[in-house]
C-alpha positions in Angstrom: -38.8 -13.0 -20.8 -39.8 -12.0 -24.5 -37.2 -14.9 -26.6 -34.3 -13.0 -28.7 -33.4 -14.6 -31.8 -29.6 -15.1 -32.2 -29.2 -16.4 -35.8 -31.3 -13.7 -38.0 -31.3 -13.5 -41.7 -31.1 -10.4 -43.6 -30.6 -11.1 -47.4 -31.9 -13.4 -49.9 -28.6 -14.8 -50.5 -28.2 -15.9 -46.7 -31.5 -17.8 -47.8 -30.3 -19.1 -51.0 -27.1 -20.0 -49.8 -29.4 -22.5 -47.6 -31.9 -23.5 -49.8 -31.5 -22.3 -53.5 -32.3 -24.3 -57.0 -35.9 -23.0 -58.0 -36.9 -24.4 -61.0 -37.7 -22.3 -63.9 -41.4 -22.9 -64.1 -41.7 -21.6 -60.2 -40.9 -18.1 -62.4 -42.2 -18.0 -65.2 -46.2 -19.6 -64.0 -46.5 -16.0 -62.5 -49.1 -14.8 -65.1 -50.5 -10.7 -65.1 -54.1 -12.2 -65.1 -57.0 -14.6 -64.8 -56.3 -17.4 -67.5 -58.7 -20.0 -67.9 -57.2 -22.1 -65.4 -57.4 -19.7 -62.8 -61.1 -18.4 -63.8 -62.4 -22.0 -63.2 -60.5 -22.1 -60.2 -61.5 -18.8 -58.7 -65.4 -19.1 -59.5 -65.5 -23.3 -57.7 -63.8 -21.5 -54.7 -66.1 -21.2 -51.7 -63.4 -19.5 -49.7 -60.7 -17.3 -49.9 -58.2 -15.3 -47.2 -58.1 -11.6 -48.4 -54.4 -9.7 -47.5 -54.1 -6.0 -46.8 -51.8 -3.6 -45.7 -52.4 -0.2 -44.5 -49.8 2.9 -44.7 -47.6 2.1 -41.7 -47.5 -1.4 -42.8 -49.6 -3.1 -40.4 -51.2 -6.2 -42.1 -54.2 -7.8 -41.9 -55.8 -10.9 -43.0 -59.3 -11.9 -43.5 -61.3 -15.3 -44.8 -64.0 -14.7 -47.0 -66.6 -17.3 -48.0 -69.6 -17.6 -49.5 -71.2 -20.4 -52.4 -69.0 -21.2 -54.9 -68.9 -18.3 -57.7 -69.0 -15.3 -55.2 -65.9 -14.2 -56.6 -67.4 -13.0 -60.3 -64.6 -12.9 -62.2 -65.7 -10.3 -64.7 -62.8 -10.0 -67.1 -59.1 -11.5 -67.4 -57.7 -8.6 -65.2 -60.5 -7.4 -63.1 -62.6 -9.6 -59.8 -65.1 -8.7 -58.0 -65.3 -9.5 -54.6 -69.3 -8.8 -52.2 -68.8 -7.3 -49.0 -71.1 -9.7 -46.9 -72.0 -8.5 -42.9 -69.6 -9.6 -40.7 -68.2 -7.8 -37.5 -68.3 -4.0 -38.8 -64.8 -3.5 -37.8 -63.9 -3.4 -41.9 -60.0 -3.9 -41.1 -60.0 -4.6 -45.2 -61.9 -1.7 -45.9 -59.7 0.7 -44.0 -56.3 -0.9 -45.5 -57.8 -0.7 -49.1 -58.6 3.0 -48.7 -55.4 3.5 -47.4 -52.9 1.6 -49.6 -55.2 0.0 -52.1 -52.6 -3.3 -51.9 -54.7 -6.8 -51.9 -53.5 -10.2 -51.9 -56.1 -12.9 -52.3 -55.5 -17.1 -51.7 -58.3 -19.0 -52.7 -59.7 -22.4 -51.6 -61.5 -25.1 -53.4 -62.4 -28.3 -51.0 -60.7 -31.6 -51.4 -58.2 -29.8 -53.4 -54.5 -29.5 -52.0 -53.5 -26.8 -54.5 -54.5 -23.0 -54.1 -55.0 -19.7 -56.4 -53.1 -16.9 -55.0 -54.1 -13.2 -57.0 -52.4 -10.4 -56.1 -52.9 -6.5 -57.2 -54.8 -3.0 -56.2 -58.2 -2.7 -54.3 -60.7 -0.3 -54.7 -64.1 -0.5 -52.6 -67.2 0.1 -54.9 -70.8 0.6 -54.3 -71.7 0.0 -58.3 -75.6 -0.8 -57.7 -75.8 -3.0 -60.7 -72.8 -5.2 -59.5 -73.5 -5.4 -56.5 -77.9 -6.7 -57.1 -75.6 -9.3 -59.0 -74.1 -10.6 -56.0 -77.6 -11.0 -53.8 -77.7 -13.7 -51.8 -81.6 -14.9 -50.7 -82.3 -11.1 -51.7 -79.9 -9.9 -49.9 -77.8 -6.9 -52.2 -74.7 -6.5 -50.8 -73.7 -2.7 -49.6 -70.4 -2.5 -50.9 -68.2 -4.7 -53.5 -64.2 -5.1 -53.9 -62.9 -4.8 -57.3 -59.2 -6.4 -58.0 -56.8 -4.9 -60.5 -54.9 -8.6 -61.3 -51.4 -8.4 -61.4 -50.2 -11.7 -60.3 -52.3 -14.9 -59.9 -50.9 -18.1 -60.3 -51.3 -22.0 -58.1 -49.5 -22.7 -55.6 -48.5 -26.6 -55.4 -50.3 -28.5 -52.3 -47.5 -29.4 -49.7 -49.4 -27.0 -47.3 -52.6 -28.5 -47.5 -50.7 -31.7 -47.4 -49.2 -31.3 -44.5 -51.6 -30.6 -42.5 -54.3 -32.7 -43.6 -56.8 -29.8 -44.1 -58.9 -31.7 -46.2 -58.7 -35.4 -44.1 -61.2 -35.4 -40.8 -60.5 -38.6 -39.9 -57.0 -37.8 -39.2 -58.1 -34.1 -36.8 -56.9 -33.5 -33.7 -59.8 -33.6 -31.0 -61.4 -30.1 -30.3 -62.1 -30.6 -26.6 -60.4 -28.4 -24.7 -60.6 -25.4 -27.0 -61.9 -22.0 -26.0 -65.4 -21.4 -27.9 -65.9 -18.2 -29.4 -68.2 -17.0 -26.2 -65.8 -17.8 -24.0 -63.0 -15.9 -25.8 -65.6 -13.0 -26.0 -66.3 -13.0 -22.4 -62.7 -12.9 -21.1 -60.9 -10.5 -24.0 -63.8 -7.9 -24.5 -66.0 -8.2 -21.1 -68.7 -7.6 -22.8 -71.7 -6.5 -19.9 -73.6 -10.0 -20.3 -73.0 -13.4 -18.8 -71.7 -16.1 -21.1 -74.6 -18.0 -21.4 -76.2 -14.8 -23.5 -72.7 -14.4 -25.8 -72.9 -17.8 -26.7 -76.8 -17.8 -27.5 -76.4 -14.6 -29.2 -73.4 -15.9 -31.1 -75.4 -18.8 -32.1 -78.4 -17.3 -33.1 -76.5 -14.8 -35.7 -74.5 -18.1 -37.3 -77.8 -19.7 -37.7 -80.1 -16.6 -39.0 -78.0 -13.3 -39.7 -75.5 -14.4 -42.5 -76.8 -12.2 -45.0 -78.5 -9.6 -42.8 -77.2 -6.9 -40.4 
């Protein structure tokens, strides 16, 4: 039986009535562009999780990594973002073209804060910007540009919490599903699952910039 919530919030105030108090620099750090603190931030950030929403509000999110400095920030209001290959389903891609809403949270390693830019998408195929972004020669075919209008941090409880960032203190992996094996039971693909996971392997190890 699906579970049926019997105590659901509707307002803000039933929130604030709950928890309330936000201090005044929780509003007023919500800046309309990329200061220096957030430039330096974005271009030692390896990894980001990239937000979008198409028309009937269905969202999607997506990680994004690269080197640090794949994000080019190329003026205080403006990012640009290389589209690398991944699994050609371009979920982003459809939302952006749709809505053109983005929100972005980026990662920096060993760092508990994050950067968190929010705005308008627009996918472009700029051939200068893009021959920027190569990666072992490798242009990409299609680049994201951001329109800021929000970025700020976002303190580090999360990351806290959970000890992203502390090894020694993970949780054991045995037991989980590999990717093949997830593969092989949700999309029953016509192969066996030695040949997903050698396949899967082999494009982790040699396909990261190619098709």
């Amino acid at each position: 039986m699906t579970y049926q919530a019997t105590d659901v919030l509707t307002t803000e105030r039933e929130i604030r009535a709950v928890i309330d108090g936000i201090h005044d620099a929780q509003k007023t750090k919500i800046l309309d562009h990329i200061d220096r603190h957030c430039r330096i931030w974005i271009e030692r950030s390896p990894f980001l999780v990239m937000s979008t929403v198409d028309q009937a509000g269905r969202l999607d999110a997506s990680p994004k990594g690269d080197p640090a400095g794949f994000v080019q920030v190329l003026d205080d209001k403006m990012l640009a973002i290389p589209d690398r290959p991944g699994n050609h389903r371009f979920d982003s891609f459809r939302n952006i073209l749709q809505t053109g809403r983005i929100g972005l949270v980026f990662m920096v390693p060993n760092r508990n804060e994050v950067v968190r830019v929010n705005g308008t998408a627009q996918i472009v195929r700029d051939a200068h910007l893009r021959e920027d972004m190569a990666i072992k020669g490798r242009v990409p075919d299609f680049a994201i540009l951001v329109h800021v209008e929000e970025a700020f941090y976002h303190c580090g409880k999360a990351i806290i919490r959970s000890r992203l960032w502390a090894p020694d203190h993970a949780a054991p992996t045995d037991g989980l599903p590999t990717y093949a094996e997830a593969i092989a039971d949700q999309a029953n693909p016509d192969m066996t699952l030695e040949e997903i996971d050698l396949r899967l392997r082999h494009n982790d190890k040699n396909r990261l910039y190619d098709e």
